[in-house]
N, CA, C and O atoms as a Maestro MAE file, in Angstrom:
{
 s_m_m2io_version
 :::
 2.0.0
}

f_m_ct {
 s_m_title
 :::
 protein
 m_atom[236] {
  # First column is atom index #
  i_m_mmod_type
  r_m_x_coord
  r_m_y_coord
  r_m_z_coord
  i_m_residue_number
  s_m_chain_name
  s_m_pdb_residue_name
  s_m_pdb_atom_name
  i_m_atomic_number
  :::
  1 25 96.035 114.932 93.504 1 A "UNK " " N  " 7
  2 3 96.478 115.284 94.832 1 A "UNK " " CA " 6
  3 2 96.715 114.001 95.627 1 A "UNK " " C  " 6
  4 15 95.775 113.226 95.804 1 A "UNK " " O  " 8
  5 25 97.930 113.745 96.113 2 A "UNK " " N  " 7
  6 3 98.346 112.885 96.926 2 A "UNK " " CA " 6
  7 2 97.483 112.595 98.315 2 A "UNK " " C  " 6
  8 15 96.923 113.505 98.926 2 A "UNK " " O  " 8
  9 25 97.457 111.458 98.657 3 A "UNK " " N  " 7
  10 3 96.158 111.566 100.344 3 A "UNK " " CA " 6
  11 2 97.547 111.503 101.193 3 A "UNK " " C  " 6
  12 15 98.041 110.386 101.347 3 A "UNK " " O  " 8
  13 25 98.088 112.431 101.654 4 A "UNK " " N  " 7
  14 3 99.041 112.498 102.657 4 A "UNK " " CA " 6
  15 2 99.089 113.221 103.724 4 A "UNK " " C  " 6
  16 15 98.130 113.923 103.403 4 A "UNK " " O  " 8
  17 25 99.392 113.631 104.702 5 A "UNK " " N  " 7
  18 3 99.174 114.565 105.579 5 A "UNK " " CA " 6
  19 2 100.587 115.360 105.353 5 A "UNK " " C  " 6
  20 15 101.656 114.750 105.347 5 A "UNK " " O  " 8
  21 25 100.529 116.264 105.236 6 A "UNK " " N  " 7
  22 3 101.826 117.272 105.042 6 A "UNK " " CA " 6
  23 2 102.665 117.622 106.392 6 A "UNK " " C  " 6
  24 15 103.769 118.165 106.343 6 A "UNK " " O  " 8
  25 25 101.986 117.234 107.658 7 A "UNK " " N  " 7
  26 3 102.758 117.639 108.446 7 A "UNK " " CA " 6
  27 2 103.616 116.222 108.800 7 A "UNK " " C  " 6
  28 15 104.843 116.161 108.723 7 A "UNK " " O  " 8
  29 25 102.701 115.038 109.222 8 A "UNK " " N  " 7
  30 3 103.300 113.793 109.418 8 A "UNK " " CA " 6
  31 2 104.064 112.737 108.489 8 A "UNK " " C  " 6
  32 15 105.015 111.964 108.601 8 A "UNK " " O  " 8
  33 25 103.195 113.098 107.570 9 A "UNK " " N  " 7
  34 3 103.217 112.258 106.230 9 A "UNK " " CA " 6
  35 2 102.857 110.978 106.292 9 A "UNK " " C  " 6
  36 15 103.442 110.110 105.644 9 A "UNK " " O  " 8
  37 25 101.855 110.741 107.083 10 A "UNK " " N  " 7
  38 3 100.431 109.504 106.812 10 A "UNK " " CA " 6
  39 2 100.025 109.344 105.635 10 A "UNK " " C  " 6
  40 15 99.694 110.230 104.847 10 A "UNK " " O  " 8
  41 25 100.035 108.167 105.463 11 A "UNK " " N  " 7
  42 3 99.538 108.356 103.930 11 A "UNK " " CA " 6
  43 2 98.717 106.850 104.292 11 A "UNK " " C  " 6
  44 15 98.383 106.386 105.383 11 A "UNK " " O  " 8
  45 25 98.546 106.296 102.854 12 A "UNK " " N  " 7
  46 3 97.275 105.135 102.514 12 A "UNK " " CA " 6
  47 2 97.844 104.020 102.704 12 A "UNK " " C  " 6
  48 15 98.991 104.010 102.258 12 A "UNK " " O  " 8
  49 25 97.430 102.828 103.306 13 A "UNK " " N  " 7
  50 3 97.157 101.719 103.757 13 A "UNK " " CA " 6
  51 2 96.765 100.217 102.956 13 A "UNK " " C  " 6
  52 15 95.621 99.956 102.583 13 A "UNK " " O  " 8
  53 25 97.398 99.723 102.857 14 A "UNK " " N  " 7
  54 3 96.910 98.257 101.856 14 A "UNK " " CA " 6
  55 2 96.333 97.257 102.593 14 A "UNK " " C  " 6
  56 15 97.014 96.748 103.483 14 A "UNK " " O  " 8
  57 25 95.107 96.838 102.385 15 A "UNK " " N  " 7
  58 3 94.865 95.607 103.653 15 A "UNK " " CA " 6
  59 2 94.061 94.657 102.476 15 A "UNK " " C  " 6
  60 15 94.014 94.669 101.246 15 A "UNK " " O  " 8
  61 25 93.569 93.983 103.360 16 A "UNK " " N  " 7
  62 3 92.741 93.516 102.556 16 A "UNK " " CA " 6
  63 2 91.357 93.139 103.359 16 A "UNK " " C  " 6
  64 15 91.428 92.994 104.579 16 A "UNK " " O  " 8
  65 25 90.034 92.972 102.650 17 A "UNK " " N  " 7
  66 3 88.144 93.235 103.366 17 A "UNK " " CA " 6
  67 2 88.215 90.978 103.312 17 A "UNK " " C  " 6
  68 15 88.682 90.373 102.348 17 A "UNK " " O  " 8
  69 25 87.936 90.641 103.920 18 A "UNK " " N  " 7
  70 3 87.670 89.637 104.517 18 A "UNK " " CA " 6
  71 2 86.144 88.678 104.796 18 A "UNK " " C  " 6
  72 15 85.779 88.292 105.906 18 A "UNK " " O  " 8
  73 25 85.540 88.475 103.724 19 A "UNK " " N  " 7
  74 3 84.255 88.047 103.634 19 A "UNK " " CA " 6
  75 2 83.693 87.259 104.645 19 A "UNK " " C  " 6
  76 15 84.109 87.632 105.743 19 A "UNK " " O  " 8
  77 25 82.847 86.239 104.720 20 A "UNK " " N  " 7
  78 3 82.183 85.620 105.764 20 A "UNK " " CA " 6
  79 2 82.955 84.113 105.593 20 A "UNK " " C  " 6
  80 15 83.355 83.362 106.482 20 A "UNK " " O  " 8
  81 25 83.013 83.961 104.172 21 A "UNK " " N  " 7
  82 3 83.707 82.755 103.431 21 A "UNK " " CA " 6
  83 2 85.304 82.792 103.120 21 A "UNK " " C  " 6
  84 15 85.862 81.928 102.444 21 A "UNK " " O  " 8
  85 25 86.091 84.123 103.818 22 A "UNK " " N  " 7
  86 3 87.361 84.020 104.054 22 A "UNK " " CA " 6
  87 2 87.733 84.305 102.802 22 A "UNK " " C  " 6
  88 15 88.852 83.998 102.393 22 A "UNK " " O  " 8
  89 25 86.743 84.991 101.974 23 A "UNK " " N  " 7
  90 3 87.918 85.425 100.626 23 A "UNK " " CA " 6
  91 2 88.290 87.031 100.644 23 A "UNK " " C  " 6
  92 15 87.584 87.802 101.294 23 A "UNK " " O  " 8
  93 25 89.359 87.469 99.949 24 A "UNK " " N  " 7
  94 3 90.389 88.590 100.457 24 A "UNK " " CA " 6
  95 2 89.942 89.026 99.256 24 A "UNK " " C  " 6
  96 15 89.682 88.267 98.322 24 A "UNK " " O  " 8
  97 25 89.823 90.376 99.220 25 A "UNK " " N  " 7
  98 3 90.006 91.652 98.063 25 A "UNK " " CA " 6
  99 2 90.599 92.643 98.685 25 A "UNK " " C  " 6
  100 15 90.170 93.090 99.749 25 A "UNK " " O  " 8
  101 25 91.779 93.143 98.010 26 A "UNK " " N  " 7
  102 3 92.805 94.501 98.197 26 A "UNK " " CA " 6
  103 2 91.714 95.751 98.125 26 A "UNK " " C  " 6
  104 15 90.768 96.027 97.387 26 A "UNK " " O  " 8
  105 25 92.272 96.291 99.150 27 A "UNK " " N  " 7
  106 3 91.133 97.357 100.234 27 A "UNK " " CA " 6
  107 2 92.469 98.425 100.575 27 A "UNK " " C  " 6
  108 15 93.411 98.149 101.317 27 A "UNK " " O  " 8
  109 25 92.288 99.604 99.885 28 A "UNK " " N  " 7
  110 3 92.941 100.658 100.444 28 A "UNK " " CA " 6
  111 2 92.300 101.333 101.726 28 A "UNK " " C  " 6
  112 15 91.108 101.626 101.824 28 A "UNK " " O  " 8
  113 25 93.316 101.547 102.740 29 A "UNK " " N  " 7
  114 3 92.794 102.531 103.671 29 A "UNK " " CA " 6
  115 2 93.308 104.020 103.683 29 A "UNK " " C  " 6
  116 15 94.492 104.191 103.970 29 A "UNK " " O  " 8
  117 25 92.289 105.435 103.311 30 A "UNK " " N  " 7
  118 3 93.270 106.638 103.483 30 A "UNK " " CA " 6
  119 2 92.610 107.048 104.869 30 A "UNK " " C  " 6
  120 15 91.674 106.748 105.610 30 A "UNK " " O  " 8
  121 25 93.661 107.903 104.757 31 A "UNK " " N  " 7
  122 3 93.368 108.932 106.516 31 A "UNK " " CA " 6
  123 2 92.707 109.629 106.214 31 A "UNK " " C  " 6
  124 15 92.439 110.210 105.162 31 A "UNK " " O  " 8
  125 25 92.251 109.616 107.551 32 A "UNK " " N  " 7
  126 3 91.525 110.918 107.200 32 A "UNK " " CA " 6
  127 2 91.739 112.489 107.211 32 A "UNK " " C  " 6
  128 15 91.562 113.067 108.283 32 A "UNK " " O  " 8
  129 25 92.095 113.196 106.132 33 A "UNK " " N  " 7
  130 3 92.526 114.539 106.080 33 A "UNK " " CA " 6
  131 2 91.752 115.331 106.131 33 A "UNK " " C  " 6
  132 15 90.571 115.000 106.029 33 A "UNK " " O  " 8
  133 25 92.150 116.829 106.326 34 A "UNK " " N  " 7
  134 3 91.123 117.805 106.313 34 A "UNK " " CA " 6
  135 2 91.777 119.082 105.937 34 A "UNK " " C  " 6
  136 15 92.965 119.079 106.258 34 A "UNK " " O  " 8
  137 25 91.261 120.501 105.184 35 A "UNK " " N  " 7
  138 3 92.126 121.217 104.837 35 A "UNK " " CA " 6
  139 2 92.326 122.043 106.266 35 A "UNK " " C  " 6
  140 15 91.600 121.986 107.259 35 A "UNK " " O  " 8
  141 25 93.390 122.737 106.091 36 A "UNK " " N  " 7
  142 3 93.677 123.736 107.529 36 A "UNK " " CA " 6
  143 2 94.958 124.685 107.193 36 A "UNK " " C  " 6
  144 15 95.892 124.264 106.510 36 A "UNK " " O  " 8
  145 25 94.929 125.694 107.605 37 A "UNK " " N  " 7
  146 3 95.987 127.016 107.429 37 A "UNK " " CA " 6
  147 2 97.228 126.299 108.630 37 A "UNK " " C  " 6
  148 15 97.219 125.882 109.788 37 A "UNK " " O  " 8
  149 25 98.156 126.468 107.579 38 A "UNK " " N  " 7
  150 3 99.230 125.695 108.808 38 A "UNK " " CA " 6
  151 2 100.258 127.531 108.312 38 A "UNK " " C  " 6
  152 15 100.097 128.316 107.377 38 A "UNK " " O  " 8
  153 25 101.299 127.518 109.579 39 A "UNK " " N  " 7
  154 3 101.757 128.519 110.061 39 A "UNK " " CA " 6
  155 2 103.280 127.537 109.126 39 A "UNK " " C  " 6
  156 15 103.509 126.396 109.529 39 A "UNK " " O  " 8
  157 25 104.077 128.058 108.069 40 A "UNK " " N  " 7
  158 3 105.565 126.885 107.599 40 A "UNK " " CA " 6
  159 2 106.507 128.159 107.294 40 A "UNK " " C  " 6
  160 15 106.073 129.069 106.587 40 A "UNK " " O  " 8
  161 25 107.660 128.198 107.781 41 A "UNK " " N  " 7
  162 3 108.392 129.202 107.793 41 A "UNK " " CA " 6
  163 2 108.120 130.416 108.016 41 A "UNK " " C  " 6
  164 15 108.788 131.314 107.503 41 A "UNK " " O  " 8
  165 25 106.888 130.695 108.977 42 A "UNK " " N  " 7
  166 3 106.311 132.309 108.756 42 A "UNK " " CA " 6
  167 2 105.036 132.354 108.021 42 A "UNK " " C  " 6
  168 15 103.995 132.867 108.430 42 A "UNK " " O  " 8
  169 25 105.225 131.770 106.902 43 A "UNK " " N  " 7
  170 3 103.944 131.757 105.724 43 A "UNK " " CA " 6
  171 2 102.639 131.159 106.088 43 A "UNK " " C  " 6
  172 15 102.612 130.065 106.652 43 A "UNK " " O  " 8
  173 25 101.648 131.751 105.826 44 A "UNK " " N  " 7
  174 3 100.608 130.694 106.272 44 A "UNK " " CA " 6
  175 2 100.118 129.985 104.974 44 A "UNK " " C  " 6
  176 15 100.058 130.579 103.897 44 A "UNK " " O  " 8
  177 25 99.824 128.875 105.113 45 A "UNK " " N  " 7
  178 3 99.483 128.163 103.795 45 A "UNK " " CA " 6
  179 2 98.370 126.758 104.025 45 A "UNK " " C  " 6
  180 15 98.480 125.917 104.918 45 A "UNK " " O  " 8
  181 25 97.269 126.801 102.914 46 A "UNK " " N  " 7
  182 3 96.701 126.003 103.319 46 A "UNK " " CA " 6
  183 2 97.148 124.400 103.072 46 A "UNK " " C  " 6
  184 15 97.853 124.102 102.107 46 A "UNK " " O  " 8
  185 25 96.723 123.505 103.931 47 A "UNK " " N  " 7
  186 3 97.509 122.163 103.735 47 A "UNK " " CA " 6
  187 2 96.345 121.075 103.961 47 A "UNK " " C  " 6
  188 15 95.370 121.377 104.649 47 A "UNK " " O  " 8
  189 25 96.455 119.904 103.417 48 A "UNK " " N  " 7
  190 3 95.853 118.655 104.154 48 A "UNK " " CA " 6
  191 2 96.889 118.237 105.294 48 A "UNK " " C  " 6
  192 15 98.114 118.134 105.358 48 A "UNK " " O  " 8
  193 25 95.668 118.020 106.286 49 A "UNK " " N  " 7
  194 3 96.293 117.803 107.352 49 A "UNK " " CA " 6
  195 2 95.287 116.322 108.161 49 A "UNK " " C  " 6
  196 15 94.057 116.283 108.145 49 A "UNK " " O  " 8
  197 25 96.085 115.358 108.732 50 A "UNK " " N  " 7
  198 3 95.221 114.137 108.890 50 A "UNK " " CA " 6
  199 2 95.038 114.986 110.507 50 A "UNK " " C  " 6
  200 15 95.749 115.881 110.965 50 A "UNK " " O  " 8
  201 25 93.821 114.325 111.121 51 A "UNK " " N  " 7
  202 3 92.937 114.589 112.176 51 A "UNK " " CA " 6
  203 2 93.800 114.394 113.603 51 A "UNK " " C  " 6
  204 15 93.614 115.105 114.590 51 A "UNK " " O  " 8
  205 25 94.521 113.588 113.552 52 A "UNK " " N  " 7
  206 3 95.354 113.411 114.799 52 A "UNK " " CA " 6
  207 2 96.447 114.504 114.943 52 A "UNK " " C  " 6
  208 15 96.781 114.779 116.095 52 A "UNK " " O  " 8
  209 25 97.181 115.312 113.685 53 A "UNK " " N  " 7
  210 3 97.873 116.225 114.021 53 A "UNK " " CA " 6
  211 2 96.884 117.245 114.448 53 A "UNK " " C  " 6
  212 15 97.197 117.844 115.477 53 A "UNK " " O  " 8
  213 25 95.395 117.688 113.710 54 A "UNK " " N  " 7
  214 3 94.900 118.850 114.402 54 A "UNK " " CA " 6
  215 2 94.255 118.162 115.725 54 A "UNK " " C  " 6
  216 15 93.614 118.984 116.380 54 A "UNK " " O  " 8
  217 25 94.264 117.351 116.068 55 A "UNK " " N  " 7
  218 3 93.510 116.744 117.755 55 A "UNK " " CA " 6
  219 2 95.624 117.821 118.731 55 A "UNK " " C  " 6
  220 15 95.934 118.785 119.430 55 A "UNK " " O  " 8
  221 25 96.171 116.838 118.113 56 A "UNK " " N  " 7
  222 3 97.448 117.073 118.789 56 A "UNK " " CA " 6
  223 2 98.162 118.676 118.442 56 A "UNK " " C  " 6
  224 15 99.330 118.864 118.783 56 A "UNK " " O  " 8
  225 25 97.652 119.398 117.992 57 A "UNK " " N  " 7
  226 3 97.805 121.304 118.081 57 A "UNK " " CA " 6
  227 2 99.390 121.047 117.443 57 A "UNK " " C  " 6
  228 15 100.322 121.790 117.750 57 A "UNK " " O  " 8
  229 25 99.545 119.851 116.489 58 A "UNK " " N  " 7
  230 3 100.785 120.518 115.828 58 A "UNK " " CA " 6
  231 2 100.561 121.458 114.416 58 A "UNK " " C  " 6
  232 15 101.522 121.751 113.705 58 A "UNK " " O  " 8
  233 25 99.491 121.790 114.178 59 A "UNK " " N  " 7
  234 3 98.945 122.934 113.293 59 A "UNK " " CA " 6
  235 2 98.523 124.426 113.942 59 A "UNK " " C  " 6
  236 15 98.091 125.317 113.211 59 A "UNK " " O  " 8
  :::
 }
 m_bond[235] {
  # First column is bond index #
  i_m_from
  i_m_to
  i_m_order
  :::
  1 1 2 1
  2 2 3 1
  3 3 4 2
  4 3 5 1
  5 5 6 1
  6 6 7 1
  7 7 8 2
  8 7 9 1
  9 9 10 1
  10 10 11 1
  11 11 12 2
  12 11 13 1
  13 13 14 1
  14 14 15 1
  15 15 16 2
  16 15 17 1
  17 17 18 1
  18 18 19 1
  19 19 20 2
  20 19 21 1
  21 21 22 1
  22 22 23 1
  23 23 24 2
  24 23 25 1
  25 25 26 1
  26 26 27 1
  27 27 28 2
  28 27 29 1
  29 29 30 1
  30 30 31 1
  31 31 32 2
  32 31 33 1
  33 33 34 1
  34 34 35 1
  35 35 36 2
  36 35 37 1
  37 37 38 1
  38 38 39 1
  39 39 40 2
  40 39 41 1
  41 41 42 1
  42 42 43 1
  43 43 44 2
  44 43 45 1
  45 45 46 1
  46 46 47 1
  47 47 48 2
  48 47 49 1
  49 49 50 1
  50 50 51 1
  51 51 52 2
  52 51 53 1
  53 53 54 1
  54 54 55 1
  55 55 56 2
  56 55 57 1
  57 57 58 1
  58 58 59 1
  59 59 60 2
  60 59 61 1
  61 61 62 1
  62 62 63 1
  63 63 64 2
  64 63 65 1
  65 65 66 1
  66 66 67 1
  67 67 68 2
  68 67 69 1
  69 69 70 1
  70 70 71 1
  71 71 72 2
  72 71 73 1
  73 73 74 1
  74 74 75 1
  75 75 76 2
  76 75 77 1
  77 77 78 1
  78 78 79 1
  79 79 80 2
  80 79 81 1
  81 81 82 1
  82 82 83 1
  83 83 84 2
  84 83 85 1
  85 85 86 1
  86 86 87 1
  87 87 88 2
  88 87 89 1
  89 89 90 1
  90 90 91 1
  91 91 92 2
  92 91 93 1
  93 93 94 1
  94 94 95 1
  95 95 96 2
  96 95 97 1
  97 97 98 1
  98 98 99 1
  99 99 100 2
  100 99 101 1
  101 101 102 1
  102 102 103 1
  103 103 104 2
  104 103 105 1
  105 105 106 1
  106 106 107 1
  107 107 108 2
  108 107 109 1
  109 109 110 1
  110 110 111 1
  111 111 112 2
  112 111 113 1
  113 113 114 1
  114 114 115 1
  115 115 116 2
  116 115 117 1
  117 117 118 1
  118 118 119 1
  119 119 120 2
  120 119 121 1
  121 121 122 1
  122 122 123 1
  123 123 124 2
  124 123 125 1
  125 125 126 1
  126 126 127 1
  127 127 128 2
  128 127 129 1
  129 129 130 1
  130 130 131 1
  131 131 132 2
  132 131 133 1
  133 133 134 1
  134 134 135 1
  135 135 136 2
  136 135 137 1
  137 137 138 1
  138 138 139 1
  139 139 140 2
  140 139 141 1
  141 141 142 1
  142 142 143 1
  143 143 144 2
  144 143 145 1
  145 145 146 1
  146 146 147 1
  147 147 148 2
  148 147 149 1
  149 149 150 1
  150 150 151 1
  151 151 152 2
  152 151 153 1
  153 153 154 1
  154 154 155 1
  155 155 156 2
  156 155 157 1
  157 157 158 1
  158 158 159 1
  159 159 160 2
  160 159 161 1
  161 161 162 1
  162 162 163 1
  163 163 164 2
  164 163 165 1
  165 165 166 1
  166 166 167 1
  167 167 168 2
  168 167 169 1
  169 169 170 1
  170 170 171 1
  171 171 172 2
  172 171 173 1
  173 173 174 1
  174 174 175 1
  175 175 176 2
  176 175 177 1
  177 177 178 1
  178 178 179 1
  179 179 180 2
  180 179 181 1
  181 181 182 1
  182 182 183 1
  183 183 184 2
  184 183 185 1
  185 185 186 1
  186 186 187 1
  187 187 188 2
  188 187 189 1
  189 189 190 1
  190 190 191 1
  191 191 192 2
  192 191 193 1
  193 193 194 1
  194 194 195 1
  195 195 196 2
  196 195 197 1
  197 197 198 1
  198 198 199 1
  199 199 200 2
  200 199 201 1
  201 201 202 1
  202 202 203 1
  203 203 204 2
  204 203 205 1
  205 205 206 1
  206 206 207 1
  207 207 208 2
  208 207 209 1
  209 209 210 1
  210 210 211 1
  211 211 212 2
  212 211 213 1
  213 213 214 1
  214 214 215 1
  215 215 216 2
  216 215 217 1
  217 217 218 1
  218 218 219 1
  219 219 220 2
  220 219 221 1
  221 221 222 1
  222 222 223 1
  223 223 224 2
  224 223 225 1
  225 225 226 1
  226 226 227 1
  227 227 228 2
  228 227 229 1
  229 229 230 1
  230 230 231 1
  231 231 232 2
  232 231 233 1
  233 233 234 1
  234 234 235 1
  235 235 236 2
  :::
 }
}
């Protein structure tokens, strides 16, 4: 399963974690999703959905 949000399509993040001594290791960031009944053509269907679309009632 993809970490995406189905309504926005947020997805994962590349950064990198930053030690005390300035050395870099590749550090994914995902969103944070959550499942939720979204209303898509009529149908209700369950979806991952990241937290800022359900803060913002586009679900």
């Amino acid at each position: 399963m993809s970490q995406k949000c189905e309504i926005c399509g947020k997805g994962a993040l590349v950064g990198y974690r930053v030690s005390h001594s300035e050395r870099k290791t590749k550090h994914r960031y995902l969103p944070n999703l959550h499942k939720a009944k979204v209303n898509i053509n009529g149908k209700i269907k369950v979806a991952l959905v990241c937290t800022d679309c359900l803060k913002k009632y586009k679900v």
